[in-house]
C-alpha positions in Angstrom: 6.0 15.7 5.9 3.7 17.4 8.7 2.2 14.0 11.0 -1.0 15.0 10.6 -4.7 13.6 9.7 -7.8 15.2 8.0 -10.9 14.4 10.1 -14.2 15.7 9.9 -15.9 18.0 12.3 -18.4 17.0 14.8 -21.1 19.3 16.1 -22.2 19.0 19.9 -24.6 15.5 18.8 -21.9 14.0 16.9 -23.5 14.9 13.4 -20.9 15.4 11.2 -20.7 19.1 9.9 -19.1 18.4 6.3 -15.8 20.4 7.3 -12.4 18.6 7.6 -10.1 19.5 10.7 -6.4 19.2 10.2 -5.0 17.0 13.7 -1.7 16.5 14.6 -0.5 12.9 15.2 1.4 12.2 18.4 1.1 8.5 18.6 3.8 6.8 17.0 1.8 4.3 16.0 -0.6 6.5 14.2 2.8 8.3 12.6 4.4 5.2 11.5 1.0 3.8 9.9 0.5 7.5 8.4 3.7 7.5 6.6 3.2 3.8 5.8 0.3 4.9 3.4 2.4 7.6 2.2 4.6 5.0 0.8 2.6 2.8 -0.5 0.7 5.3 -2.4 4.5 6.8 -4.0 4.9 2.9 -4.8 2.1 2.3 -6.4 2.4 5.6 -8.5 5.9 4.4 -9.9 4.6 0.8 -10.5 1.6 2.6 -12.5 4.2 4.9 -14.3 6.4 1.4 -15.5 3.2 -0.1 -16.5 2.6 0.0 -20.2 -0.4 1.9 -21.5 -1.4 -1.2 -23.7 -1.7 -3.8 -20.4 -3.3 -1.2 -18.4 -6.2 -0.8 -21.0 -6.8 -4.4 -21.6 -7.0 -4.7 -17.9 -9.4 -1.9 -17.6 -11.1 -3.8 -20.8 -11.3 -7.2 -18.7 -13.0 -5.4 -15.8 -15.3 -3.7 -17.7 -16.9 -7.4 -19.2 -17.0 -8.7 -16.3 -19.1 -5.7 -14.8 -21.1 -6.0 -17.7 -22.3 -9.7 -17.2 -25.4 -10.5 -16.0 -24.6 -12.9 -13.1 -24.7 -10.5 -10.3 -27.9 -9.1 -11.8 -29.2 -11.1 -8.1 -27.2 -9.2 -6.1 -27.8 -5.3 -7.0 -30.4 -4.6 -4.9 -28.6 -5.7 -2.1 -25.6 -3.6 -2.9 -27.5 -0.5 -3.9 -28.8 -0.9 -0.4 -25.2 -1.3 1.6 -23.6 1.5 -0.7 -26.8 3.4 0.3 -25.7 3.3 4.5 -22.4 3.3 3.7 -22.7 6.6 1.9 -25.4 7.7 5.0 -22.7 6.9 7.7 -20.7 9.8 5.3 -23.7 12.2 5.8 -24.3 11.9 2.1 -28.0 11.7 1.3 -30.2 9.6 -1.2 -30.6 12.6 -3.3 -27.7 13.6 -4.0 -26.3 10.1 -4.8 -29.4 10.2 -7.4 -28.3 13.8 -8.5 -24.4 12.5 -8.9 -25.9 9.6 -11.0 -28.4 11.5 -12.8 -30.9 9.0 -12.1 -32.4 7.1 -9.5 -31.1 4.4 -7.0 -34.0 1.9 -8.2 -32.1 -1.7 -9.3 -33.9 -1.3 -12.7 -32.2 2.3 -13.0 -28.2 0.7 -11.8 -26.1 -0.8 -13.3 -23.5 -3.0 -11.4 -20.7 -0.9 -12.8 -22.5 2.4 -11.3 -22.5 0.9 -8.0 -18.7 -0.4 -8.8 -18.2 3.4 -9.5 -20.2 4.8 -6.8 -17.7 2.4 -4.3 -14.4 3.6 -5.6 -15.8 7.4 -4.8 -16.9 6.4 -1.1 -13.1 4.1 -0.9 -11.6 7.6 -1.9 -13.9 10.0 0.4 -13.1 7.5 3.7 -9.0 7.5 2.6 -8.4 11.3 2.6 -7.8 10.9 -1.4 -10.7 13.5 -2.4 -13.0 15.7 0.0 -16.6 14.8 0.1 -17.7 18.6 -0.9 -16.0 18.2 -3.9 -17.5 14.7 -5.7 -21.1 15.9 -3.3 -21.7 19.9 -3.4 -24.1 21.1 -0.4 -26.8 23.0 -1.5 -25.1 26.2 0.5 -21.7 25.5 -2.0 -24.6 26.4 -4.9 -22.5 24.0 -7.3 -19.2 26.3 -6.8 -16.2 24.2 -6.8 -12.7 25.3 -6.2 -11.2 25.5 -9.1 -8.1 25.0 -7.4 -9.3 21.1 -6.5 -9.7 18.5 -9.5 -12.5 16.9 -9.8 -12.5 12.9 -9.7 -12.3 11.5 -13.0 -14.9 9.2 -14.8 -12.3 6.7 -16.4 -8.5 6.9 -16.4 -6.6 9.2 -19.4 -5.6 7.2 -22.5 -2.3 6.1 -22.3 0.4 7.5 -25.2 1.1 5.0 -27.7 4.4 3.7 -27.7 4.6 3.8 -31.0 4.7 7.7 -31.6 7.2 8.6 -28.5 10.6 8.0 -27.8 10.3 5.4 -25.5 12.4 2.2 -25.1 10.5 -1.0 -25.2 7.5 0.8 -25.3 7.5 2.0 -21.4 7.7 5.9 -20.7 11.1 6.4 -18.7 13.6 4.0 -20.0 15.0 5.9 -22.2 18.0 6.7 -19.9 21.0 7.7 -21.4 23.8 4.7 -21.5 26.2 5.3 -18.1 23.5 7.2 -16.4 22.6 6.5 -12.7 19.3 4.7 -11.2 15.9 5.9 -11.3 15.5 9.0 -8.9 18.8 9.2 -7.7 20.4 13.0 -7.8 23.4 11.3 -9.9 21.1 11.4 -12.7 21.3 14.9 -12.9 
C-alpha cells in the first residue's frame, strides 16, 4: 500500500480549489495512523459481512424511529445551522446543499433525518471515503460524473434472505466445507 494522503489544493489565499493532491507520507506517525484506518476499515467490512441481513435491518429500522420522533424537533435549527459551516469550511455552498436536497435548508423544509443524512456525506467527504465533486458537481463539471466513480448510496442494499441461499445458520460465508482451513487463509484454497 503506497503511504500516501489525498488533500485538497490550496490556491495562493488558501481557498480551497476543489482538486485533491495525492502526498506522500514520511512521518511514521502519520504512516502508522494511515494504515491504522486501513485496518479498521477491512475490520469493520468483515464484521458487516458476518452480520446477518435480518439484525442489520432491524437496526437500521430502530434508527429510523428514533429519527422520526419529534423530540429534537427543538434542536433543528441549530443543526441545520452547524451542518451549514461545516459544509462552508468544505467550500460547499448553500445552494447546492439545497440543490442536493431538492429543497430548501429552512427548519420547516428538514427533517432531522435529512440533516442525519447530510452528516454522514460531510463524515465521508472529510475521511477520504468519497470525493466532494462527486456527491456536489461544480457548475464547470455540468452534472458529468465519472462513471467510473459510484455514487453514494441513499440507504444500504437489502440484504439476501437466508432463507433462499445456501447459507449455514443463516450468515453468508459459513458454509465452509468440513476440514477446510480458517477464513482467508491460502489453505482454503
Amino acid at each position: 500500500m503506497p503511504h500516501t494522503r489525498d488533500k485538497n489544493e490550496t490556491d495562493s489565499r488558501g481557498k480551497k480549489t476543489g482538486k485533491m493532491l495525492r502526498v506522500a507520507l514520511d512521518n511514521e506517525r502519520d504512516i502508522y495512523e494511515l494504515c491504522a484506518n486501513m485496518a479498521s476499515r477491512r475490520i469493520r467490512a468483515c464484521i458487516l459481512q458476518v452480520v446477518p441481513g435480518w439484525l442489520t435491518e432491524e437496526a437500521l429500522e430502530i434508527v429510523s424511529a428514533t429519527l422520526k420522533k419529534d423530540d429534537n424537533a427543538e434542536k433543528l435549527p441549530e443543526r441545520i445551522q452547524s451542518m451549514e459551516a461545516k459544509f462552508l469550511e468544505l467550500g460547499v455552498s448553500r445552494a447546492q446543499l439545497e440543490k442536493k436536497l431538492g429543497h430548501s435548508l429552512e427548519p420547516n423544509d428538514m427533517t432531522m433525518a435529512e440533516v442525519y443524512r447530510l452528516g454522514r456525506v460531510y463524515t465521508s467527504i472529510a475521511d477520504g471515503m468519497i470525493r466532494m465533486n462527486d456527491v456536489f458537481p461544480t457548475e464547470e463539471q455540468n452534472g458529468v460524473k465519472d462513471p467510473n466513480i459510484p455514487s453514494v448510496p441513499e440507504a444500504p442494499a437489502p440484504s439476501p434472505d437466508p432463507a433462499s441461499n445456501n447459507f449455514k445458520d443463516g450468515i453468508p460465508g459459513l458454509n465452509v466445507p468440513e476440514g477446510g482451513g480458517m477464513f482467508g487463509t491460502m489453505l482454503d484454497h
